[in-house]
Residue, then its C-alpha position, 0 to 999 in steps of 0.5 A: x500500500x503506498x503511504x500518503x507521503x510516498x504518493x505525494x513524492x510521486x505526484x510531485x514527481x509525476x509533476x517534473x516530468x511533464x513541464x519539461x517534456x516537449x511535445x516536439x522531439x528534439x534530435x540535437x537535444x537529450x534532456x535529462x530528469x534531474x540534474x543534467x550533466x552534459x547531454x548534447x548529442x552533437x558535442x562529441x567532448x566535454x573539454x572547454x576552451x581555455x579562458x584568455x588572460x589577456x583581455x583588456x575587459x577584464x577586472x583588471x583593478x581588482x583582480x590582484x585581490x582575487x582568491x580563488x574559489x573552492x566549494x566551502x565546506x561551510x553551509x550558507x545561511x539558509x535565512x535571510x538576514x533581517x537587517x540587510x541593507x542592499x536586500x531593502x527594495x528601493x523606494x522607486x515610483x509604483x510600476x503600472x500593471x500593464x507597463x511591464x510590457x514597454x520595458x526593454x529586453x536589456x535593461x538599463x544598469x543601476x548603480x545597486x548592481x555594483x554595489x551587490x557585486x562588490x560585496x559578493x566580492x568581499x565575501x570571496x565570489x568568483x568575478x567570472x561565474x554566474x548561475x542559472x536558477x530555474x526549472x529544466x529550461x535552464x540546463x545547458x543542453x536547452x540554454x547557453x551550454x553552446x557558448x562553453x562548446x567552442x566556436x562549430x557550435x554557435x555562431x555570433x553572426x553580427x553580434x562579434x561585440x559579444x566574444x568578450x563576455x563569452x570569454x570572461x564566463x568560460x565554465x559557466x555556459x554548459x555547467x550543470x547549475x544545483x538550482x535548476x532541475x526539471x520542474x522546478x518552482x520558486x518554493x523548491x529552491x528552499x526545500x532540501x529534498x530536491x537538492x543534489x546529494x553528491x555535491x550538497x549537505x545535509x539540510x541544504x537547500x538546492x539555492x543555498x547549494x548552488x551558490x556555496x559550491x560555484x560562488x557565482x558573481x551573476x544569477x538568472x533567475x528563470x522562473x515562473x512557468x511551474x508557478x502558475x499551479x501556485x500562484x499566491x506562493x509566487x512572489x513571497x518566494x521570489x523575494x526570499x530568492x531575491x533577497x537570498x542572493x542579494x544577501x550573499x553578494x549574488x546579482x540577481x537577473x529576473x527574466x520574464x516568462x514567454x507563456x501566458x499560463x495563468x491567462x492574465x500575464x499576473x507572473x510576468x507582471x510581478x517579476x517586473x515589479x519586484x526587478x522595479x522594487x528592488x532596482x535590479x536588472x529585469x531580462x525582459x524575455x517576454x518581449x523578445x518573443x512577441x515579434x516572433x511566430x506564434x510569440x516563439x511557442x510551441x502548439x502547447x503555449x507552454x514550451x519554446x520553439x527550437x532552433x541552432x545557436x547560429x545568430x547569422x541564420x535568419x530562420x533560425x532566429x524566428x525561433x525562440x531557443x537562440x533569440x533567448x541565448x542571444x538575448x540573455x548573452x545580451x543582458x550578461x554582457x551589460x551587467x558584466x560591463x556595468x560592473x568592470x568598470 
């Protein structure tokens, strides 16, 4: 007889599995339940290119002072701290309902992202890795994971401005994040069941893992799609993922969501409102899909529509997998400017 907790397990599961299916096979793609290790058909090896040493973009004023970064063997604080300032939302003007949708796709960058960055950097951060945070569209085999590839599996087409912070990230385009896994919602990242047990503790939360273990300087924080069963969980959540990251020195990147899952665009509303509130970066992915066919979705309105990492191929990019690598590329590049400075 299967006990009420077994069942819960299983439906939980029996959950993960459905929002990364794609009703459309993917012959260059291999996607994984779970943690996805490097799962692309196409990529023949896994070694990746050596990271230039020479570029003049580089945090040349603070990298003397930079250590290196080991996996600590000490657990982050899984509680936010209450007397943080840089966590404090910003006192801004209210953010219409509706004007979300005007925002740019890459954003504007404050002063505030400079200001998390440099305390991330004191706290022993890595300057030249950044995080994906989200359900199973945020493994490498689906999202950026060409970039650490080399050169045969993407091309930059008119977008060669980009080759610099392509170089700068070198180890986190294809690496396997401990905070992005299939099915994921805002609430799973503080729940210790889901995290990976090779790499994290006992009573570690698979956010809390993740930023421990690859001490990243930049987070995407992809989320949403999976929320839409939960809706009044949403935001409280976002913001301990929010506050979480800013408290441990993390940029957070909030990305909007392609879908209109809950009908009335409510999700993507307020992941513009808190990115307002809290004055930092908002990769407003939404609006890049909407000149695209069938707003870059699949039959299922739910699943993105695949194409090659290739910028110069113009059927490729009516397609949203590339236009979101290239966008989020885009969006990595500001903030990673913005606070080389």
């Amino acid at each position: 007889m299967i006990t009420t907790a077994r069942a819960f397990l299983l439906g939980l599961l029996i959950i993960f599995l459905a929002a990364c299916s794609s009703p459309t096979p993917l012959a260059t793609r291999t996607a994984l339940l779970g943690i996805e290790r490097i799962a692309d058909t196409q990529t023949p090896e896994t070694s990746h290119r050596p990271k230039e040493t020479t570029s003049p973009t580089r945090f040349a004023s603070l990298e003397a002072n930079v250590p290196t970064w080991p996996a600590s063997k000490t657990p982050l604080a899984t509680s936010i701290p209450p007397t943080s300032s840089l966590a404090s939302p910003t006192p801004r003007p209210t953010l219409g309902p509706e004007s979300w949708k005007d925002l740019p796709v890459v954003p504007p960058i404050s002063d505030h992202v400079t200001e998390i960055f440099l305390r991330g950097l004191a706290a022993g951060n890595n300057p030249g890795a950044f995080s994906k945070i989200g359900d199973c569209g945020s493994t490498p085999g689906w999202f950026l994971g060409d970039f650490d590839r080399g050169p045969r599996y993407y091309d930059l087409g008119d977008y060669t401005q980009l080759s610099p912070v392509i170089e700068e990230f070198q180890g986190s385009y294809d690496r396997a994040s401990l905070a992005a896994r299939s099915g994921f919602n805002a609430s799973a990242l503080f729940v210790p069941l889901w995290s990976d047990r090779t790499y994290c503790q006992a009573g570690e939360m698979p956010l809390a893992c993740e930023y421990r273990v690859h001490k990243p300087s930049i987070a995407f924080i992809m989320l949403g799609t999976n929320d839409v069963w939960h809706p009044e969980e949403f935001e409280p959540q976002m913001r301990r993922i929010i506050e979480f990251s800013i408290d441990h020195g993390v940029i957070p990147i909030l990305a909007t969501k392609a879908d209109n899952q809950e009908g009335d665009h409510n999700i993507n509303a307020t992941i513009a409102r808190l990115a307002w509130e809290y004055d930092i970066p908002l990769w407003n992915f939404w609006a890049a899909t909407e000149p695209l066919p069938n707003h870059g979705l699949q039959e299922d309105k739910v699943h993105l529509t695949w194409g090659s990492t290739m910028f110069d191929d113009l059927e490729a990019m009516k397609k949203a997998w590339p236009v979101r690598n290239l966008t989020a590329l885009q969006v990595l590049d500001a903030v990673w400017r913005k606070v080389a400075l």
